[in-house]
N, C-alpha and C positions, 0 to 999 in steps of 0.2 A: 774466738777472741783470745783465748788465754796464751797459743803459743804464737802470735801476731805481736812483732816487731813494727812499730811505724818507720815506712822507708819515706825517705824522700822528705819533700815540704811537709812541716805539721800541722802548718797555721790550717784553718780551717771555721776558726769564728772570728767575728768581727770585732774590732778593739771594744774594750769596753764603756759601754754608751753610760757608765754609772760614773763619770768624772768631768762632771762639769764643775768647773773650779775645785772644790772639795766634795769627793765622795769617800766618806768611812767606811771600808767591804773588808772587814773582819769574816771570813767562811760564808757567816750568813748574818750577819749585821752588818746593816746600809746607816751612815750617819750624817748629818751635815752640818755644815757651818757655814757661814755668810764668807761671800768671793774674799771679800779683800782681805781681812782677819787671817784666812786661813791661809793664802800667799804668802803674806808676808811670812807668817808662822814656816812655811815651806821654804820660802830665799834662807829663810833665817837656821837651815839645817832641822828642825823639829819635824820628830818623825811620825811615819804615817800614826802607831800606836798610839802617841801624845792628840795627836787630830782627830781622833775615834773617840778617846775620853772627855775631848772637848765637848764633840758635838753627836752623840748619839742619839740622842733624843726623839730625832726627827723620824728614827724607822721603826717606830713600835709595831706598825702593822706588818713587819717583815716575816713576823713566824707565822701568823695566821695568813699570809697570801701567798707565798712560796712553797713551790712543791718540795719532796724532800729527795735524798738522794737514791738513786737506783739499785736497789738490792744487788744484783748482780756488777755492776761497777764497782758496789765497794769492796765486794767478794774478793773479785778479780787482785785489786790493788794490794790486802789482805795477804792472800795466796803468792803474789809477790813480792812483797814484804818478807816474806816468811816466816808469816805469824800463823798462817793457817798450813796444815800437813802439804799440798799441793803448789807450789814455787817453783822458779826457776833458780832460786838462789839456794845453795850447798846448806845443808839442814847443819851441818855443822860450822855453820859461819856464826854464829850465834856462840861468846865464849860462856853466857850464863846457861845453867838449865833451866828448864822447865820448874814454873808459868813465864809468859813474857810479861813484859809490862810496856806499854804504847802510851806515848807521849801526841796530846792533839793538840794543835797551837790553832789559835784564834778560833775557838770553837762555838763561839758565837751564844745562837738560843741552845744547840745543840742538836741540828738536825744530820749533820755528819754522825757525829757522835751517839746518835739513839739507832741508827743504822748499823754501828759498828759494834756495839755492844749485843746486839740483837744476834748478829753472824756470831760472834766471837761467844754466847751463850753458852757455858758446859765446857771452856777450854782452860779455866783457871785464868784467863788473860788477866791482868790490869790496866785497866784504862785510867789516865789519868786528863784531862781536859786544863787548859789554859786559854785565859782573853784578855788582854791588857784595860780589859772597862769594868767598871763597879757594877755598872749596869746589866750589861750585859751577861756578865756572873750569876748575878742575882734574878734574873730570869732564867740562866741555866739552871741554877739550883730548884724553881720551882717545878720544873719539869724532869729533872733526872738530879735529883737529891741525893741519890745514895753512889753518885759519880764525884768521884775528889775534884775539884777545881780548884787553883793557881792563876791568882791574878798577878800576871807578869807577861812581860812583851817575849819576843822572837829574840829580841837581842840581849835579855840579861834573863833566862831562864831559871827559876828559882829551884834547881835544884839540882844535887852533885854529878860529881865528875863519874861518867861511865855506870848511869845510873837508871838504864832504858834499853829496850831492845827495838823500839821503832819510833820514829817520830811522823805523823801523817800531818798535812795541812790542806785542808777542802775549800779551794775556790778562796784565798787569802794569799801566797806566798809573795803574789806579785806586789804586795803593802810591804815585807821584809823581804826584798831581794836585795840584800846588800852586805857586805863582807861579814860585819858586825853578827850578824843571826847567821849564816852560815856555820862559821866560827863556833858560835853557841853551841849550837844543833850539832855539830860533830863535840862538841865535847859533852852533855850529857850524852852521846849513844857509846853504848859497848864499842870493842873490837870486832868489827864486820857486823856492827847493827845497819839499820837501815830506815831512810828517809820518801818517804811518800805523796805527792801531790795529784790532786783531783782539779779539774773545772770544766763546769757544767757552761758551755755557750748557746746562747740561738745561734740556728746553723741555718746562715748566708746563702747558702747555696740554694733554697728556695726564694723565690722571686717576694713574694710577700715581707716573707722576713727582715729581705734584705732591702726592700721597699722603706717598710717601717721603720728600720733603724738608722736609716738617712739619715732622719730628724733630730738624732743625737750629734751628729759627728760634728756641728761648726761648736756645741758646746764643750767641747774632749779638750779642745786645745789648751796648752799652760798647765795640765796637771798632768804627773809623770806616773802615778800610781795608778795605770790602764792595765788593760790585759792586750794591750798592741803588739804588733808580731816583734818592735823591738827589744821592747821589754821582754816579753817570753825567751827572746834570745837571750839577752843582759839573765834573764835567770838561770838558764841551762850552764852560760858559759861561768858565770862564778859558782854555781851549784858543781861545776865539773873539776874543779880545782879541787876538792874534798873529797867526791863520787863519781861512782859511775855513774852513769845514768841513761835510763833505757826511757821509751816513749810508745805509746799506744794511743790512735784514733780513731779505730774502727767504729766503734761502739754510736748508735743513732737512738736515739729515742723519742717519742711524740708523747705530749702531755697534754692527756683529751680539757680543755678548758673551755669553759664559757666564752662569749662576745665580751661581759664584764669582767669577766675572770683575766681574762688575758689584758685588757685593760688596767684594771686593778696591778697586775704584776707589774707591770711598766712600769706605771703610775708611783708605784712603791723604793722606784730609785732615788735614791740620793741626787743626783742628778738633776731630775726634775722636782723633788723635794726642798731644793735649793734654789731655785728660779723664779723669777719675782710670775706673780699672778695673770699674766698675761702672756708667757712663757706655756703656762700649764694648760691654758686655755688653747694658744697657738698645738697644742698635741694633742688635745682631745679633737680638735677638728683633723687633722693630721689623720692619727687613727683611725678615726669615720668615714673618711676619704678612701684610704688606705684600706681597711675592710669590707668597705663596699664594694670597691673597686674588686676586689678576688673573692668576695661570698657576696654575692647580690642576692643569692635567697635564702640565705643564712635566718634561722627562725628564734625567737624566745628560748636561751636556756639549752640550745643545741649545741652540743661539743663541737671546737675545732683541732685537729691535730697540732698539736705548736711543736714545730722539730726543736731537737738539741743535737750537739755532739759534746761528747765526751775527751776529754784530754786526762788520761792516764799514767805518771811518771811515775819510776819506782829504782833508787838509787840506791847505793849499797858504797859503806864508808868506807875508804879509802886508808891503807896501812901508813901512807907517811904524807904528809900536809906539803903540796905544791902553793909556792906563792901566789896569795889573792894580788896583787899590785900590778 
């Protein structure tokens, strides 16, 4: 994987089924708010950060049902970055020396984040965590305390100019893909620092999967903060005005889960957290259909493989600022 260039189409997961009217997907915090509230709040320019702090509430069980991220993915992204000795980017791109310091934006409960501390173990790094919700801080800090946290958004980054040698952002950037965090993000990174994105999708291409997630897609409509292949475009093309930017999808992984387990994960979108009572009920039949249909002797407590793919981007700042407009 490591010297794997993504050629060709990227897209490879399905838009994301967590935006039915207002879905809050900070990395790994899911939130929600009532349809119309949060529209208008949307015509009205308010951005996605401001909609997270409104409504998070609603995803407290997101750290205890969510798996976390793949050791080796994050490795990877790391190692391209050129945070770790092994990179494809010039060791001397980097004008600070050693330690680096890595900048995480929307770092949620902090399951990106306790993965990348974990690799980066023994290398002097600094990690620094950011999430634009009080909340959500505050459950980061109960589980990784002794990791600095920064409550501030993608677009006004609390902290100086050339002041970072990476910024990552896991399964979030598609909430700041917009000139304003761009902009940011190249201004705290060094000269030839560098810029990193991760997203973890169910991967469409098995029939099940792509069965299941049907049942999301008439609710998608009207909110723009998906992971839809336009938007992922809308992100590369203003990400590439700043950086370069390389891509990686090889990467497949199966996460052995329960009948309820995998249930329960669904269940824990924003999405359907947001839908009045007869919505949720309309998925739970869904589901049972739907899993019946491809495990009919699926037993008590039996794992099933739940495919993903990976989407690995890893950018590298650009010496002179081409117009966002």
């Amino acid at each position: 994987m490591e010297d794997t260039v993504l050629q060709g189409e990227y897209w490879l997961g399905p838009r994301n089924f967590d935006s039915h009217r207002v879905l809050l997907h900070f990395t790994d915090n899911i939130a929600v708010q009532e349809s119309d509230p949060t529209l208008d709040m949307e015509k009205k320019g308010i951005t996605g950060s401001t909609l997270a702090a409104v409504a998070f509430e609603a995803s407290a069980s997101y750290e205890r049902i969510r798996p976390t991220y793949p050791l080796e993915s994050a490795r990877f992204l790391l190692r391209k970055l050129g945070i770790l000795e092994k990179n494809n980017f010039e060791k001397s791109s980097f004008t600070r020396s050693l330690p680096h310091t890595v900048l995480e934006l929307g770092s949620g409960t902090g399951k990106f984040t306790r993965v990348m501390v974990e690799i980066l173990k023994g290398t002097g790094t600094q990690v620094i965590a950011s999430d634009p919700t009080g909340t959500m801080i505050r459950q980061f800090q109960r589980v990784l305390p002794f990791i600095e946290v920064l409550q501030c958004s993608a677009e006004n980054i609390a902290l100086p100019d050339s002041s970072v040698d990476a910024v990552v952002a896991a399964h979030c950037f598609h909430w700041f893909a917009n000139e304003e965090a761009v902009r940011d993000i190249y201004r705290v990174l060094v000269p030839g620092g560098s810029l990193g994105m991760i997203w973890i999708f169910p991967d469409e291409s098995v029939p099940w999967v792509k069965e299941l997630l049907a049942f999301f897609r008439p609710l998608e409509n009207g909110f723009k903060h998906t992971t839809s292949k336009e938007t992922m475009n809308r992100i590369f093309q203003v990400v590439g005005k700043l950086f370069t930017v390389q891509k990686d999808s090889t990467t497949r992984k199966h996460w052995q889960l329960t009948y309820d387990e995998c249930y329960n994960t669904l269940t824990s979108k924003g999405i359907l957290q947001s839908s009045p009572d007869e919505v949720k009920d309309e998925f739970k039949f869904w589901f049972h259909n739907v899993m019946r249909k491809h495990f009919p002797d699926i037993k008590e407590n039996e794992r099933i493989p739940c495919p993903s793919v990976t989407l690995i981007c890893w950018c590298k700042k650009k010496e002179t600022i081409e117009n966002l407009e």
